[in-house]
C-alpha positions as CSV (number, residue, x, y, z in Angstrom):
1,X,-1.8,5.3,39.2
2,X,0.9,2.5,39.2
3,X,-1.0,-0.1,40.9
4,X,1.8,-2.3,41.1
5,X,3.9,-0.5,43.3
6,X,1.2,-0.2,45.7
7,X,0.3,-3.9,45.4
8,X,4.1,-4.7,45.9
9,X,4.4,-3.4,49.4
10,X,1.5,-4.7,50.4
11,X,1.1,-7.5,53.5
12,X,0.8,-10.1,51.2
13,X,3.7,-9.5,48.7
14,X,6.7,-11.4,48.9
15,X,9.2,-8.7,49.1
16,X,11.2,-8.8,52.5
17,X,9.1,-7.4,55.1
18,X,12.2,-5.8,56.7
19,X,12.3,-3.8,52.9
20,X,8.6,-3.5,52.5
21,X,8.7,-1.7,56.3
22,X,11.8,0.2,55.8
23,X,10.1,1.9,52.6
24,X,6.8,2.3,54.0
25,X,8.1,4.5,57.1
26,X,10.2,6.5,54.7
27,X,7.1,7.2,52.1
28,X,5.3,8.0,55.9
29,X,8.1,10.4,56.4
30,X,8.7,11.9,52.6
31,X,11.9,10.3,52.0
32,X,11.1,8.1,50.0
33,X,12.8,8.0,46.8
34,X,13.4,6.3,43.4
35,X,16.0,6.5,40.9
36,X,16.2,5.4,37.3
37,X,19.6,3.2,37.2
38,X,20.4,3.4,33.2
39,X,23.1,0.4,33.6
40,X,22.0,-1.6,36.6
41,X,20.4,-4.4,34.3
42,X,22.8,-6.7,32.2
43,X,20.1,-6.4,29.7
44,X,20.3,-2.9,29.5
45,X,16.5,-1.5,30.3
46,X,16.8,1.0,32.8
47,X,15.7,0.1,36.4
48,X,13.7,2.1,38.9
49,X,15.3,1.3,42.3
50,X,13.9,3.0,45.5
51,X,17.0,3.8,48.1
52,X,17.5,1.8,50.9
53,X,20.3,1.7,53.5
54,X,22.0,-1.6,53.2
55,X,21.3,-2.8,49.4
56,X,22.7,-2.9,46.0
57,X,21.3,1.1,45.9
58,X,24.1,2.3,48.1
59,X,27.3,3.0,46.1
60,X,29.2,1.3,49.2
61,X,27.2,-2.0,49.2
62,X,27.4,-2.2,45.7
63,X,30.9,-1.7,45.4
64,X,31.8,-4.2,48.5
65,X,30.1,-7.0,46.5
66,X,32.1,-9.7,44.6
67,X,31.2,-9.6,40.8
68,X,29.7,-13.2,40.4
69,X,27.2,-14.6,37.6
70,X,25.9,-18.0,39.2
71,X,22.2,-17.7,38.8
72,X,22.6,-16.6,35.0
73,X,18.9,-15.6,34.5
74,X,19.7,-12.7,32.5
75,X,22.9,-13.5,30.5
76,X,23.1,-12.9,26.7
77,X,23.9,-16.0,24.1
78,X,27.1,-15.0,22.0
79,X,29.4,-17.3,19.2
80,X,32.6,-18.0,20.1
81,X,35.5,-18.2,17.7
82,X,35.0,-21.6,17.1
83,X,31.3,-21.5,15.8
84,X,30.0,-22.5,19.5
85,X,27.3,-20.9,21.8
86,X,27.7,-19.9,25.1
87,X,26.8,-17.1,27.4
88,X,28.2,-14.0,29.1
89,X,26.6,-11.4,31.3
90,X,28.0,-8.1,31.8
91,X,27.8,-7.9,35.6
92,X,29.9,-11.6,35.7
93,X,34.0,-10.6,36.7
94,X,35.3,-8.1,33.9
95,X,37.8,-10.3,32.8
96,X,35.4,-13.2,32.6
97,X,33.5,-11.3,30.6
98,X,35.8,-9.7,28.3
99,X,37.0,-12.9,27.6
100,X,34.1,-14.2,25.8
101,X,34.2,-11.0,23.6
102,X,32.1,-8.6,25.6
103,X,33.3,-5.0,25.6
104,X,34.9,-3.8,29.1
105,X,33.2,-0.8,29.2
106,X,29.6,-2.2,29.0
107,X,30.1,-3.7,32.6
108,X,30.5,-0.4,34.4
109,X,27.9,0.0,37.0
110,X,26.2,-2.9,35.9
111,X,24.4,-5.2,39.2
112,X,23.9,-8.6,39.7
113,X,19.7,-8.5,39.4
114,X,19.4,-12.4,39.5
115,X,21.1,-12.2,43.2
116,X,19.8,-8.8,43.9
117,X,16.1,-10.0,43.2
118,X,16.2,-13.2,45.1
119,X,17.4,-11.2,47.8
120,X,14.7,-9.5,47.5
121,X,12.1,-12.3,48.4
122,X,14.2,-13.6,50.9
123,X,16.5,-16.1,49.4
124,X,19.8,-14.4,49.1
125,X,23.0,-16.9,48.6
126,X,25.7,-16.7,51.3
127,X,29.4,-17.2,50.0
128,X,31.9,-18.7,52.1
129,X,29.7,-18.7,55.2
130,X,30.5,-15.0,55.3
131,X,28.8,-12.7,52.6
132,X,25.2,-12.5,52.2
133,X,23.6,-11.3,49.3
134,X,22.0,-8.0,49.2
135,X,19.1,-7.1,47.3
136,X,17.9,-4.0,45.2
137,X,14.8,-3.0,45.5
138,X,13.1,-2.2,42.0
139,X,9.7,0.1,42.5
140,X,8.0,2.8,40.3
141,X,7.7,6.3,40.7
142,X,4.9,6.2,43.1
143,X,6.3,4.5,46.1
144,X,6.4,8.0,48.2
145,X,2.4,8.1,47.9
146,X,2.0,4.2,49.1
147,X,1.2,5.7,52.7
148,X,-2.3,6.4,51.5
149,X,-2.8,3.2,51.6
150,X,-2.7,2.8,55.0
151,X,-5.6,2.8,57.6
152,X,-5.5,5.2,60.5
153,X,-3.0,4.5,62.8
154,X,-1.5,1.6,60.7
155,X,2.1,0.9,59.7
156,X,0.8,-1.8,57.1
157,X,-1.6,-2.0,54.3
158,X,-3.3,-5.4,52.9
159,X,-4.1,-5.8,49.2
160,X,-7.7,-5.4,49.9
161,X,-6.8,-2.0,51.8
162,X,-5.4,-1.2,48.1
163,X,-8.6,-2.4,46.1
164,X,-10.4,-1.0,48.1
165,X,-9.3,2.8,47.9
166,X,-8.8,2.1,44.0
167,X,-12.2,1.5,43.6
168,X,-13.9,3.8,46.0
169,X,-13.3,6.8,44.0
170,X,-11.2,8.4,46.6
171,X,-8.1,9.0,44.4
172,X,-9.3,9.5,40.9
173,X,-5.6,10.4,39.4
174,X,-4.8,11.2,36.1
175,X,-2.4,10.1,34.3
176,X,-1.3,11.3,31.0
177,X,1.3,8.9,28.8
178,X,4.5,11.3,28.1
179,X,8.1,11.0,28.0
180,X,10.6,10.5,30.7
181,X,13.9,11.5,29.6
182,X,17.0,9.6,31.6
183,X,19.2,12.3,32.7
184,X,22.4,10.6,32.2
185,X,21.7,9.2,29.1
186,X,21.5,12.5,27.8
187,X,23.8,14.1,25.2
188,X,22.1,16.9,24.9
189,X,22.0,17.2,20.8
190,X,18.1,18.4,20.5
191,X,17.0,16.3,18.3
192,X,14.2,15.4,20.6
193,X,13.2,18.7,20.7
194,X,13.0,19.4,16.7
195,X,11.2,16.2,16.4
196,X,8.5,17.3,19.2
197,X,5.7,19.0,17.0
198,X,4.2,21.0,19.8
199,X,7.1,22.2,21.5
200,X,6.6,20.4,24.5
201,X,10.3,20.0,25.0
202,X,13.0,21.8,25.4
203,X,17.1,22.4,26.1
204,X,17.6,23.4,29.8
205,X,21.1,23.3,31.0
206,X,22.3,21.3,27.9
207,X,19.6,18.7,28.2
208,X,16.4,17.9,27.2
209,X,13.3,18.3,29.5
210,X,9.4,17.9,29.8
211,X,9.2,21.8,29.6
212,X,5.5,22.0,28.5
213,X,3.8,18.5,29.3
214,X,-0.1,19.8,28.7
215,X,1.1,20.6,25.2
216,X,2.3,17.2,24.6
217,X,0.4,15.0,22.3
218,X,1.7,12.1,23.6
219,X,2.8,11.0,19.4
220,X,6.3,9.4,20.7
221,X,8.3,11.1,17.9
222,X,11.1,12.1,20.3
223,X,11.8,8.6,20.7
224,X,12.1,7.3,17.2
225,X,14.6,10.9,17.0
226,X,17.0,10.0,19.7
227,X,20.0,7.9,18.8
228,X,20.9,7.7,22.8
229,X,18.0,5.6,23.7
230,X,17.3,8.4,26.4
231,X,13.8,9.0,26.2
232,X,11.2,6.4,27.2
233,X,7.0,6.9,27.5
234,X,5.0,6.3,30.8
235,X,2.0,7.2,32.6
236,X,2.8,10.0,34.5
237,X,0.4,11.7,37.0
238,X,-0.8,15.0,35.5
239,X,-3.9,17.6,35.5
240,X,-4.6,18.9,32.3
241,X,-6.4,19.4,28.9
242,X,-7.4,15.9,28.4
243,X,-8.2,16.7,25.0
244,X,-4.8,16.8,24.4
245,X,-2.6,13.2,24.5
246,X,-3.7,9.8,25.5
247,X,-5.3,9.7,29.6
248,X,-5.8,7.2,31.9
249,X,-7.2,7.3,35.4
């Protein structure tokens, strides 16, 4: 169970309640949806962002924004030519970047979350009296089962609502700690899959998968034998052996 996405949407959270409402209804309808973003962060850790009309998740809104790096909460230190430091961010304007020595390519894709997270909580920075900052809403792979959560007839859950169901018993779900392989990330070279001792993953398609997950032992080799940084562990809800791997509930 990923408590914090539940807690996150909650009443007393201080995401947007215009966000926390708009992803409510759609994990009440089964559209909600989250997708791992492999270059929205400047600091390159993959992102979990739940889709939402009108932020930094739409292809449109992200593309209409003007690169800017004003907040700076995530740029990197570098060393200029003259034996200086200063800083860069690879979601600042591509020249801007490129002319402290940062690589062009790195800043494809890549999304302003300083802005994007302020947004978030209701603080976004207007520019020129005309554009408002949009956020991006980050969330893990829960959010479409946030609607238990909510009492009969409700459109919004409390925190208590959450503790309470947590500790009644009600949902006692399993989670096993496994990888999740990024997609895109994927070269498709199979190391991974040598490395994995009990065969719990394979080639589909030219990528690696999850294709036996109650075999997996939950050891992390596959990590340490991808050069693409592709493969990450997390608690992922499964029923199983729990003999086999590390559990949580």
């Amino acid at each position: 169970m990923q408590a914090g996405t539940a807690f996150a949407f909650c009443e007393e959270s201080g995401l947007r309640n215009d966000y926390k409402q708009a992803l409510v209804a759609k994990a009440l309808s089964g559209e909600a949806r989250v997708f791992t973003d492999p270059v929205a962060s400047p600091t390159n850790f993959p992102f979990k962002v739940a889709q939402l009309e009108g932020t930094l998740s739409e292809p449109d809104i992200y593309t209409a924004r003007p690169r800017i790096c004003d907040l700076g909460f995530l740029r990197e230190a570098y060393r200029t030519p003259t034996g200086t430091i200063d800083y860069r961010c690879s979601a600042e304007p591509v020249t801007t970047y490129v002319s402290k020595g940062g690589k062009g390519e790195n800043t494809a894709g890549r999304k302003c979350l300083c802005n994007a997270l302020m947004a978030n909580i209701g603080h976004p920075q207007t520019r020129n009296g005309k554009y408002v900052e949009n956020g991006m809403v980050t969330s893990g792979n829960d959010l479409s089962g946030i609607a238990r959560f909510l009492p009969p007839g409700a459109r919004t859950y409390t925190a208590r609502d959450v503790v309470a169901n947590l500790m009644s018993g009600v949902l006692p779900v399993a989670e096993k700690w496994m990888p999740e392989i990024t997609d895109v990330l994927c070269t498709g070279c199979g190391l991974c899959v040598e490395a994995c001792g009990p065969k719990s993953l394979a080639m589909a398609d030219g990528k690696a998968v999850l294709a036996s997950p109650d075999t997996c032992g939950s050891e992390e080799h596959c990590i340490s034998a991808c050069p693409e940084d592709a493969i990450r562990m997390a608690w992922l809800p499964f029923s199983g052996d729990r003999t086999v791997g590390k559990w949580s509930v």
